[in-house]
PQR file with spaces between the fields and no chain letter, atoms N, CA, C, O and H, PARSE charges and radii, in Angstrom:
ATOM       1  N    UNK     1      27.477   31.415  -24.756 -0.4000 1.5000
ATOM       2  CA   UNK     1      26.070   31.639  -24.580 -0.0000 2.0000
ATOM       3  C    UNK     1      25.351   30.295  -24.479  0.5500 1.7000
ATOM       4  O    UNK     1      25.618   29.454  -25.337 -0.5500 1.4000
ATOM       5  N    UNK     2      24.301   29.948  -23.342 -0.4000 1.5000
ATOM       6  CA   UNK     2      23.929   28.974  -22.990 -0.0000 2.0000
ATOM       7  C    UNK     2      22.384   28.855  -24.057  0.5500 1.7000
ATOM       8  O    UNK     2      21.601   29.804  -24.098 -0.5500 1.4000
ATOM       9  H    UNK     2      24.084   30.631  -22.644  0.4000 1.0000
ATOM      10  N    UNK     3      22.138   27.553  -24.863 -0.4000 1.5000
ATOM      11  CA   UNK     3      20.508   27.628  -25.058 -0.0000 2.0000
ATOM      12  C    UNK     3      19.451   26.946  -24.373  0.5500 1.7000
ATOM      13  O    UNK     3      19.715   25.942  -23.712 -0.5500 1.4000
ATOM      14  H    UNK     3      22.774   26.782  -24.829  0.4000 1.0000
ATOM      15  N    UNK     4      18.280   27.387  -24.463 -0.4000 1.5000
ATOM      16  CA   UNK     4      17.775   26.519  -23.714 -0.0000 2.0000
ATOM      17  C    UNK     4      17.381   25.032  -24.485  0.5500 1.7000
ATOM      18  O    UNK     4      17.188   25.115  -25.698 -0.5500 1.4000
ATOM      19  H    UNK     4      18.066   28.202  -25.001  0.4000 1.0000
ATOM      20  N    UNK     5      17.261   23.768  -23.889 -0.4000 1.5000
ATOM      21  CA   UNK     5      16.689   22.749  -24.148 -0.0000 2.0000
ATOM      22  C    UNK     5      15.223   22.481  -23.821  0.5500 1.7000
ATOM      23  O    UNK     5      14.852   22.778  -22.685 -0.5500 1.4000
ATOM      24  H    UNK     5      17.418   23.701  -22.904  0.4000 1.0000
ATOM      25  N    UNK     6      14.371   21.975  -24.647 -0.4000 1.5000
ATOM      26  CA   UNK     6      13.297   22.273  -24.178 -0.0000 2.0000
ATOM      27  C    UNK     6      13.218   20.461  -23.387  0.5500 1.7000
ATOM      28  O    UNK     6      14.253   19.795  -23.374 -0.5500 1.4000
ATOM      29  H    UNK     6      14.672   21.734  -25.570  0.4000 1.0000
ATOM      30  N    UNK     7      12.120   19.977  -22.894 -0.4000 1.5000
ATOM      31  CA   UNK     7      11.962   18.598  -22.248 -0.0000 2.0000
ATOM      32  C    UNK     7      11.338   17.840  -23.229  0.5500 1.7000
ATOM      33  O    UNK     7      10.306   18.389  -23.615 -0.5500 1.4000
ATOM      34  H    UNK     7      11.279   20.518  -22.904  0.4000 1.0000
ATOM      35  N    UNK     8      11.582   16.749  -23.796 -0.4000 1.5000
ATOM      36  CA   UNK     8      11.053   15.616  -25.348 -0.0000 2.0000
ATOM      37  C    UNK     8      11.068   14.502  -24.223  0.5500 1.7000
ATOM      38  O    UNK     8      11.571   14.264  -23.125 -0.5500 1.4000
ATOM      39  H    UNK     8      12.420   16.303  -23.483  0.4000 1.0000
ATOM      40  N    UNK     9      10.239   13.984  -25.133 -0.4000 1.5000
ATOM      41  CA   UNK     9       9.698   12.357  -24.589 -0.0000 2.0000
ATOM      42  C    UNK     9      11.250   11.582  -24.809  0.5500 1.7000
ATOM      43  O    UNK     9      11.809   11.725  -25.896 -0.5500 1.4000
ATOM      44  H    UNK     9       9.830   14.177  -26.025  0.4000 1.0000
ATOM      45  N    UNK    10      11.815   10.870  -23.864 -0.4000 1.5000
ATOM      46  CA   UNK    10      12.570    9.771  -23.913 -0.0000 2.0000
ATOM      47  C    UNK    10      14.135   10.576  -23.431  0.5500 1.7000
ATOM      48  O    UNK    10      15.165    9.931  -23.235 -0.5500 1.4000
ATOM      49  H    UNK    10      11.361   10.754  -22.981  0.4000 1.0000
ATOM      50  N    UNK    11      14.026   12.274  -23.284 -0.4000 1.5000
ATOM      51  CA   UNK    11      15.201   13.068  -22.389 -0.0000 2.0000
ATOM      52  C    UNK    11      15.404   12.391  -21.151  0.5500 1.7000
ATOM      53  O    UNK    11      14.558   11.595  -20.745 -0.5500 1.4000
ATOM      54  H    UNK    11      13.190   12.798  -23.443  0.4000 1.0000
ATOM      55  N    UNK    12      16.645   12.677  -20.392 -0.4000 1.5000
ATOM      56  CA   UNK    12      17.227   12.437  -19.363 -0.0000 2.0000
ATOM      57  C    UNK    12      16.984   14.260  -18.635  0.5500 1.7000
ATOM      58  O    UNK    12      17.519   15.285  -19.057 -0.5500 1.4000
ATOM      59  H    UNK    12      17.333   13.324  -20.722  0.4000 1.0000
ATOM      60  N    UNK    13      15.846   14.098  -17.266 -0.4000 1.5000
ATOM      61  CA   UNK    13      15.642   15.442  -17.180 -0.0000 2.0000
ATOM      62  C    UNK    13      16.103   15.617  -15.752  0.5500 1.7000
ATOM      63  O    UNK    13      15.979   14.530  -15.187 -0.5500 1.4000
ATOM      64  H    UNK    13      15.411   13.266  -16.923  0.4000 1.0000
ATOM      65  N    UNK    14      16.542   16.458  -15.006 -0.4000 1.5000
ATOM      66  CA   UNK    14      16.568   17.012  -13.801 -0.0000 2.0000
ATOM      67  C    UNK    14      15.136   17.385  -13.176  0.5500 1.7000
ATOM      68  O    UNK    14      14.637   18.482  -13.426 -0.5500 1.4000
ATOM      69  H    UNK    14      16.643   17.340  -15.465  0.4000 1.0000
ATOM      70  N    UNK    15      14.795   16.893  -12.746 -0.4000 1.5000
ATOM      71  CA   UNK    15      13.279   17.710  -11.582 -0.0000 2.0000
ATOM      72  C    UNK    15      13.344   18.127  -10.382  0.5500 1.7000
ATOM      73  O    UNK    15      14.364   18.388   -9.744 -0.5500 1.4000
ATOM      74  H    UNK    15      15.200   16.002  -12.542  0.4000 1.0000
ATOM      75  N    UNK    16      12.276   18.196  -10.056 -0.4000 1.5000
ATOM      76  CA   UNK    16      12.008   18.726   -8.491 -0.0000 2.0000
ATOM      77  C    UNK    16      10.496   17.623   -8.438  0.5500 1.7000
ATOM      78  O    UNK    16       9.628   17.439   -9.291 -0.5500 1.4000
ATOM      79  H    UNK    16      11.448   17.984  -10.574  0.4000 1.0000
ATOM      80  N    UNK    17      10.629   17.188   -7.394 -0.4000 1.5000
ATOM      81  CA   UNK    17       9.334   15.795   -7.224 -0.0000 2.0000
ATOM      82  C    UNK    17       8.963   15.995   -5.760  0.5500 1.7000
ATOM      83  O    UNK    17       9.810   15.452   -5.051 -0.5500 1.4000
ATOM      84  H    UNK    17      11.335   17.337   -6.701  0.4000 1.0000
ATOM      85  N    UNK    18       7.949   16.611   -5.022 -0.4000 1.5000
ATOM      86  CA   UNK    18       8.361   16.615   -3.501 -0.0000 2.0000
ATOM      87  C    UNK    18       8.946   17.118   -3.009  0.5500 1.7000
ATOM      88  O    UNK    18       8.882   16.912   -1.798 -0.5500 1.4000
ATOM      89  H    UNK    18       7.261   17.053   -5.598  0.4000 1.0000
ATOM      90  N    UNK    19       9.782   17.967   -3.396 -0.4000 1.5000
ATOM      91  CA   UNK    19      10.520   18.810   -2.386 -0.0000 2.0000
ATOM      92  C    UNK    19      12.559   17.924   -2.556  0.5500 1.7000
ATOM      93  O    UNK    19      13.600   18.106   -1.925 -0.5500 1.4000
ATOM      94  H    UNK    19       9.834   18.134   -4.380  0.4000 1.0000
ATOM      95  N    UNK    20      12.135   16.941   -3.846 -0.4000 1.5000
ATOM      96  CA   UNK    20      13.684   16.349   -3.858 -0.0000 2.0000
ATOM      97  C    UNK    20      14.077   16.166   -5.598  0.5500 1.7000
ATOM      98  O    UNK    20      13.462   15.883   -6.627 -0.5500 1.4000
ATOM      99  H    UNK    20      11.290   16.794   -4.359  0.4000 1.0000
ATOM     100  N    UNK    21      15.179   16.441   -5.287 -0.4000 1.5000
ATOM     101  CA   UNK    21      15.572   16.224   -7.139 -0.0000 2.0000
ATOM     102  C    UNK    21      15.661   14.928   -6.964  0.5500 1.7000
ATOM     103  O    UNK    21      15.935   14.191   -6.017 -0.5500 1.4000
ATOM     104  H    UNK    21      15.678   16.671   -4.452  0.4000 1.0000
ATOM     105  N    UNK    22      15.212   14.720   -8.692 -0.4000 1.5000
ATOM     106  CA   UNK    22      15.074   13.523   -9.005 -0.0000 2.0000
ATOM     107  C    UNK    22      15.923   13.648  -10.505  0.5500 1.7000
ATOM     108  O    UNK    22      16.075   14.805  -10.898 -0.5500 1.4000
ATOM     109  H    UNK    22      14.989   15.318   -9.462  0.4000 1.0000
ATOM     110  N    UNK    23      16.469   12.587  -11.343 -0.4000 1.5000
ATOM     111  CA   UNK    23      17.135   12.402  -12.281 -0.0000 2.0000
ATOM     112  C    UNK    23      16.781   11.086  -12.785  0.5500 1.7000
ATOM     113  O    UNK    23      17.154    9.986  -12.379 -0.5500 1.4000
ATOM     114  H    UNK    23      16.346   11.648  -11.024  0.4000 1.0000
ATOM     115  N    UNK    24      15.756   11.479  -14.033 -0.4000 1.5000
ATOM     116  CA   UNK    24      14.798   10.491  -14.709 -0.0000 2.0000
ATOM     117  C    UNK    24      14.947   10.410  -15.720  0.5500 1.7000
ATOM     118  O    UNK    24      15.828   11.178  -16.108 -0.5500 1.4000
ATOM     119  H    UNK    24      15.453   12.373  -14.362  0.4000 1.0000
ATOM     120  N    UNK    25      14.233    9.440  -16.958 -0.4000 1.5000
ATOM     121  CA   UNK    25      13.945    9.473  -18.299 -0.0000 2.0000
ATOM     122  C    UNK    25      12.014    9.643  -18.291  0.5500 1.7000
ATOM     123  O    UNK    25      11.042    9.110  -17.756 -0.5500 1.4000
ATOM     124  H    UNK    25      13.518    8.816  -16.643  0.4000 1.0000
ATOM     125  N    UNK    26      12.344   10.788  -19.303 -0.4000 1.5000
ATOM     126  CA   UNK    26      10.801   11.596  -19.324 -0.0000 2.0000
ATOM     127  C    UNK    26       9.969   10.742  -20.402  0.5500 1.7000
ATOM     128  O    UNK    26      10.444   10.198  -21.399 -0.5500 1.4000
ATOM     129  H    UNK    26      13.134   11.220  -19.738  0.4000 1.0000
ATOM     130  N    UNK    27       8.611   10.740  -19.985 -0.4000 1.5000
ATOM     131  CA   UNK    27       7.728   10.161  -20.919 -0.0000 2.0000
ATOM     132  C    UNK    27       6.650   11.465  -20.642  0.5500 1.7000
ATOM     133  O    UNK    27       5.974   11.660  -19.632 -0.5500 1.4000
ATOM     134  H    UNK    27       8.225   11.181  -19.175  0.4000 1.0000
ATOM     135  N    UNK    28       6.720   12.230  -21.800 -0.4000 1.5000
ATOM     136  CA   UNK    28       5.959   13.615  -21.775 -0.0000 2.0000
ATOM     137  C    UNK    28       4.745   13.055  -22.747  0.5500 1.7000
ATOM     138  O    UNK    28       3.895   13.882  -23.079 -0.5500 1.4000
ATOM     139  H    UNK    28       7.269   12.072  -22.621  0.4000 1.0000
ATOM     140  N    UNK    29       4.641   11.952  -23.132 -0.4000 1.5000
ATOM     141  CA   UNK    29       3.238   11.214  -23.681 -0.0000 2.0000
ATOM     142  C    UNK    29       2.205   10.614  -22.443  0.5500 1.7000
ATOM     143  O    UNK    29       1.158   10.025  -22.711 -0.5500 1.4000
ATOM     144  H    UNK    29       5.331   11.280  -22.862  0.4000 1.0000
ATOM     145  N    UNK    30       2.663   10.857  -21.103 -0.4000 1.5000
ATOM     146  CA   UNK    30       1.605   10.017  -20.330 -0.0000 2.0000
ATOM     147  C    UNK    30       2.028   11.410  -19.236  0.5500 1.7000
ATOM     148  O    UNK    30       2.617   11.273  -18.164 -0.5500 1.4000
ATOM     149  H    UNK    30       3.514   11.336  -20.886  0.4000 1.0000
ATOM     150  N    UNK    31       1.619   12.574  -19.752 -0.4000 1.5000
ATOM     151  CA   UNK    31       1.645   13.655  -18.598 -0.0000 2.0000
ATOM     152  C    UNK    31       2.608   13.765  -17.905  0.5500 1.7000
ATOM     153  O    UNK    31       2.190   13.745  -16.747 -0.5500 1.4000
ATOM     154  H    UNK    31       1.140   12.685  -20.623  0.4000 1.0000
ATOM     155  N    UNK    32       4.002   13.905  -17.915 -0.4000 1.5000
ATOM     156  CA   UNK    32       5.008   13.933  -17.161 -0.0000 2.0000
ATOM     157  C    UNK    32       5.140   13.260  -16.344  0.5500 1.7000
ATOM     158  O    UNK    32       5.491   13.703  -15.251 -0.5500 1.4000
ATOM     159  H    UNK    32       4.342   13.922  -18.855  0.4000 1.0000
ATOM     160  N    UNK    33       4.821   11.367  -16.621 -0.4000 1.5000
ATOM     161  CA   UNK    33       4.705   10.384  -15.650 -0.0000 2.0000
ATOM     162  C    UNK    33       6.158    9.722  -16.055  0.5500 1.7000
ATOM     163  O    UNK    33       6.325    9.569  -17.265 -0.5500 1.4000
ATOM     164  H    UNK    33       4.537   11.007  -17.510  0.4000 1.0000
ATOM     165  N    UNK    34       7.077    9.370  -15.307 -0.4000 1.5000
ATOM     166  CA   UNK    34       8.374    8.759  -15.054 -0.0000 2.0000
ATOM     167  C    UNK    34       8.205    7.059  -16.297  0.5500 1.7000
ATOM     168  O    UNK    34       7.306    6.242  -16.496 -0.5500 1.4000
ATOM     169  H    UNK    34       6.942    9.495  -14.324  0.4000 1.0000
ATOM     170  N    UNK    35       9.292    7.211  -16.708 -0.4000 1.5000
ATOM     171  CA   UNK    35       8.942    5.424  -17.384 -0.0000 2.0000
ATOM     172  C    UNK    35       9.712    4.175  -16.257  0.5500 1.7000
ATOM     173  O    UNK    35       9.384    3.055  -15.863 -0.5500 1.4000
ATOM     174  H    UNK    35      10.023    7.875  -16.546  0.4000 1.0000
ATOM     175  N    UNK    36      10.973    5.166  -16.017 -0.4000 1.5000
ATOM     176  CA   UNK    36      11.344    4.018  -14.800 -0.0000 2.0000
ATOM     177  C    UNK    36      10.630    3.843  -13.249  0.5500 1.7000
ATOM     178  O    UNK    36      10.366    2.849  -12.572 -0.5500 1.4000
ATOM     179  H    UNK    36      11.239    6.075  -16.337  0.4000 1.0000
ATOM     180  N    UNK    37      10.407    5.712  -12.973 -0.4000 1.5000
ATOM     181  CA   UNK    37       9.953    6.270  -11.565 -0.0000 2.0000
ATOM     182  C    UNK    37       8.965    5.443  -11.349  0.5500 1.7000
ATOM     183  O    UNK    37       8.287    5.152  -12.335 -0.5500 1.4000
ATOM     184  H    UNK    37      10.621    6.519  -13.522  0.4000 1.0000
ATOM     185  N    UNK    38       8.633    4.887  -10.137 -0.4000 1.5000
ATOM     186  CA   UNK    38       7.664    4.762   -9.400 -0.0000 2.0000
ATOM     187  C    UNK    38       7.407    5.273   -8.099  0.5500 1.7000
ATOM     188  O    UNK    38       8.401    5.788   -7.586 -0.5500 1.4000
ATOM     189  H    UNK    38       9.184    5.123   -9.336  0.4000 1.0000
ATOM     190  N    UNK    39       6.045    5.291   -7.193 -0.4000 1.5000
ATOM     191  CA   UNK    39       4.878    5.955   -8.227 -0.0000 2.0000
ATOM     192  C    UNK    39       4.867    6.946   -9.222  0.5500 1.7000
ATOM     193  O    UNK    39       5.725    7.773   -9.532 -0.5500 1.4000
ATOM     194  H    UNK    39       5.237    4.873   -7.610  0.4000 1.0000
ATOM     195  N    UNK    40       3.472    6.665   -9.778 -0.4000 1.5000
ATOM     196  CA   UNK    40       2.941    8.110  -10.912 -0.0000 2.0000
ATOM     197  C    UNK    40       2.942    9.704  -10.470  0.5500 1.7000
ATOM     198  O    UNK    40       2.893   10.025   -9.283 -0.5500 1.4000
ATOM     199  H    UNK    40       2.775    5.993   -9.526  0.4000 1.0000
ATOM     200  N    UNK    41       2.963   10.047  -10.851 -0.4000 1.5000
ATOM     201  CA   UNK    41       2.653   11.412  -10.100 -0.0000 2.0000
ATOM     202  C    UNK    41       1.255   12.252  -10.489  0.5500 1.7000
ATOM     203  O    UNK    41       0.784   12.693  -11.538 -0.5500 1.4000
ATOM     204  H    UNK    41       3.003    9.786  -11.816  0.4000 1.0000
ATOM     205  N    UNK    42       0.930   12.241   -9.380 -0.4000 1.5000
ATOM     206  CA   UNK    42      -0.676   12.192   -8.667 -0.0000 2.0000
ATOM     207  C    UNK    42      -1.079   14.256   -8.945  0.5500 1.7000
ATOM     208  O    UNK    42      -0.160   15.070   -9.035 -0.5500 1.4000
ATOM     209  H    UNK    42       1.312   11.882   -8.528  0.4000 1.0000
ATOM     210  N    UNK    43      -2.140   14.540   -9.001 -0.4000 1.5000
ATOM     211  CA   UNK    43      -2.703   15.664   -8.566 -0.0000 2.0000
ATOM     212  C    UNK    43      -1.889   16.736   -7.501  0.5500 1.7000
ATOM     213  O    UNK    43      -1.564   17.922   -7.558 -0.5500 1.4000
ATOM     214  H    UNK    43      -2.887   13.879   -8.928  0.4000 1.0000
ATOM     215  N    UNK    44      -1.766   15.778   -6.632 -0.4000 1.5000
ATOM     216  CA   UNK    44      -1.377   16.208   -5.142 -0.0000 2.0000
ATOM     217  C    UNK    44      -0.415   16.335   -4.875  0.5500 1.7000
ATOM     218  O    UNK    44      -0.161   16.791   -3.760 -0.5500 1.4000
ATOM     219  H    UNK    44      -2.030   14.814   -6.586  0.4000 1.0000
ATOM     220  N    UNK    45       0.779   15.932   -5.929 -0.4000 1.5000
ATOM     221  CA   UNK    45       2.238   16.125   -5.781 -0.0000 2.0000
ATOM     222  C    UNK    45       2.578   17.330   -6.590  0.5500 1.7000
ATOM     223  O    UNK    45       2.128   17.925   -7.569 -0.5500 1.4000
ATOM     224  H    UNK    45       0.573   15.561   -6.835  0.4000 1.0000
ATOM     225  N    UNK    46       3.833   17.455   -5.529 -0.4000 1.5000
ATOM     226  CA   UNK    46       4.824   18.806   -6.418 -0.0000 2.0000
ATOM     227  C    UNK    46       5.959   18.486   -7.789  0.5500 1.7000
ATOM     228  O    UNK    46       7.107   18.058   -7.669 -0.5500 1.4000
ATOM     229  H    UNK    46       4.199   16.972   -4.734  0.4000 1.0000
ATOM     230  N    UNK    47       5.507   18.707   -8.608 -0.4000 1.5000
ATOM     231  CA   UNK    47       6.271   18.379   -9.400 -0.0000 2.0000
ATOM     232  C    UNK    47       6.990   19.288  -10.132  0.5500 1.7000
ATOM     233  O    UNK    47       6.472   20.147   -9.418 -0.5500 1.4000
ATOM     234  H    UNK    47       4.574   19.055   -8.705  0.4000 1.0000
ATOM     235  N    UNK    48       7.767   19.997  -10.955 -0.4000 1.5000
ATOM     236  CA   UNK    48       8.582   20.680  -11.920 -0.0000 2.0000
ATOM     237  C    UNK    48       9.695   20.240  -12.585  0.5500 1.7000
ATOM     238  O    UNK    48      10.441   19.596  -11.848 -0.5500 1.4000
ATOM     239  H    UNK    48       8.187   19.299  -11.535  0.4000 1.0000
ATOM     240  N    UNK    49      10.123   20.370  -13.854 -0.4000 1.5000
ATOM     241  CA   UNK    49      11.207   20.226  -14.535 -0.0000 2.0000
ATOM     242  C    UNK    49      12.918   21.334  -14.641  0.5500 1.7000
ATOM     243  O    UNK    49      13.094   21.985  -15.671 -0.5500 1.4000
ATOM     244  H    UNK    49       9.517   20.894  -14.453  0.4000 1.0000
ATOM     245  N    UNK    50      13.647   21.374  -13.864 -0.4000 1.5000
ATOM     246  CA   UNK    50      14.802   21.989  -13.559 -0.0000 2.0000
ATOM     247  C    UNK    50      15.419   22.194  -15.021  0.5500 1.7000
ATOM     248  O    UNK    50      15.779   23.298  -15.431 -0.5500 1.4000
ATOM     249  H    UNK    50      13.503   20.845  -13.028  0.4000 1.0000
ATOM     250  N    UNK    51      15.492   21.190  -15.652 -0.4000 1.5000
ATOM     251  CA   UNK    51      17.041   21.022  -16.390 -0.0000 2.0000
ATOM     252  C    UNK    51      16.373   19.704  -17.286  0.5500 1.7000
ATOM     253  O    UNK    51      15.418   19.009  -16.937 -0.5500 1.4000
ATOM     254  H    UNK    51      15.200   20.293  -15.319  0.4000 1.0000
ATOM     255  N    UNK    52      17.415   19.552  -18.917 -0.4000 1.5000
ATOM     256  CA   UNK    52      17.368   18.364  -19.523 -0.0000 2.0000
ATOM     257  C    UNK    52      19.080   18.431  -19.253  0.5500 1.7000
ATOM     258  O    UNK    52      19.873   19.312  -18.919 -0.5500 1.4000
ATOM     259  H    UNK    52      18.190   20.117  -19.201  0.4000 1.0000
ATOM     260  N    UNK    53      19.156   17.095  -19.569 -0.4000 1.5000
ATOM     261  CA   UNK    53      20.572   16.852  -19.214 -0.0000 2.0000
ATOM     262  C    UNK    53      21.131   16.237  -20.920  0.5500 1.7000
ATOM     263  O    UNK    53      20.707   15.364  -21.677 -0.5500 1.4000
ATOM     264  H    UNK    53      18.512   16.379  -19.840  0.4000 1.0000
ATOM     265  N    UNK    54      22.286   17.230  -20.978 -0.4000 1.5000
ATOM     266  CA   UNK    54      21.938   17.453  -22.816 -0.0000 2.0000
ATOM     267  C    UNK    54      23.521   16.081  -22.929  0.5500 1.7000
ATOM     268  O    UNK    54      23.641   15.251  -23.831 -0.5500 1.4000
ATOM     269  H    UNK    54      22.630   17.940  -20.363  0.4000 1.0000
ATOM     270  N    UNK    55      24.424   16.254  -21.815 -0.4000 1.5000
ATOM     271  CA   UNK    55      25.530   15.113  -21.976 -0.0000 2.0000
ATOM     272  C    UNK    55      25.988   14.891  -20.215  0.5500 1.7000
ATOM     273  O    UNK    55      25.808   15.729  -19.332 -0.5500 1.4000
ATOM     274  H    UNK    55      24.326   16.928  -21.082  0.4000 1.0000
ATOM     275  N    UNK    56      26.743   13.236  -20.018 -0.4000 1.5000
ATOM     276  CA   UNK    56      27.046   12.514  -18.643 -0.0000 2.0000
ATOM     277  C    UNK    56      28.183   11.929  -19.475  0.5500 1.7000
ATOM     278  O    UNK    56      28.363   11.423  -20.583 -0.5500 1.4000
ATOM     279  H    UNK    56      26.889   12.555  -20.735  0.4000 1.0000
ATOM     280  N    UNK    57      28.915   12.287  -18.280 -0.4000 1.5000
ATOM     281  CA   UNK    57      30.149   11.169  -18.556 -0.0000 2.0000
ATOM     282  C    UNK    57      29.583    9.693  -17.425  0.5500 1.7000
ATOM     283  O    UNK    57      28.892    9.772  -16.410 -0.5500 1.4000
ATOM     284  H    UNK    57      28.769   12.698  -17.381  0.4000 1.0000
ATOM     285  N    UNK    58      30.048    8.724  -17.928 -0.4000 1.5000
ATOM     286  CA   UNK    58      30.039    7.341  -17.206 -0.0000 2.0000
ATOM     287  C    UNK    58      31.402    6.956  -16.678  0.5500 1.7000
ATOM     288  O    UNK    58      32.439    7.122  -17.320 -0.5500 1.4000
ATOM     289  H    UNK    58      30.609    8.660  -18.753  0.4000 1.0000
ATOM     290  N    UNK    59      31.338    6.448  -15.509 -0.4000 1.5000
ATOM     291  CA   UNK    59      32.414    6.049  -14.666 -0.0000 2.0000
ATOM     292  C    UNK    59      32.037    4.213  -14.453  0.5500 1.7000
ATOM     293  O    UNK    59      30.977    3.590  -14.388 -0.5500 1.4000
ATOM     294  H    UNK    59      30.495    6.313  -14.988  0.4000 1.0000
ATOM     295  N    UNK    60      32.916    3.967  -14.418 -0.4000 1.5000
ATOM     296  CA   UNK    60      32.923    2.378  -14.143 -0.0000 2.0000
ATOM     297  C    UNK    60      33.332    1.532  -13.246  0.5500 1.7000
ATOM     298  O    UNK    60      33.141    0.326  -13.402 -0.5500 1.4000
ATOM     299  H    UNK    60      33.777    4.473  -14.471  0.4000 1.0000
């Protein structure tokens, strides 16, 4: 049985930004504005949250 994760400030989240996934670290203290992403995300953009990404393996 799957739970859900909810989205916290400083998660690794899956989105939708524009019409493209994106794979970010969330800063849910400045309105769902990216800490690495640039630009901000504006009024006028599409934005949503897919997924937190709860574990990644690293390759080297």
């Amino acid at each position: 049985m799957l739970q859900t994760v909810e989205a916290m400030m400083d998660n690794v989240i899956v989105a939708n930004f524009n019409g493209e996934f994106v794979c970010e670290c969330l800063d849910s203290l400045v309105d769902y504005c990216f800490l690495q992403m640039k630009p901000a995300i504006h009024d006028f953009d599409t934005f949503s949250i897919e997924d937190v990404v709860i574990s990644s393996i690293r390759f080297h």
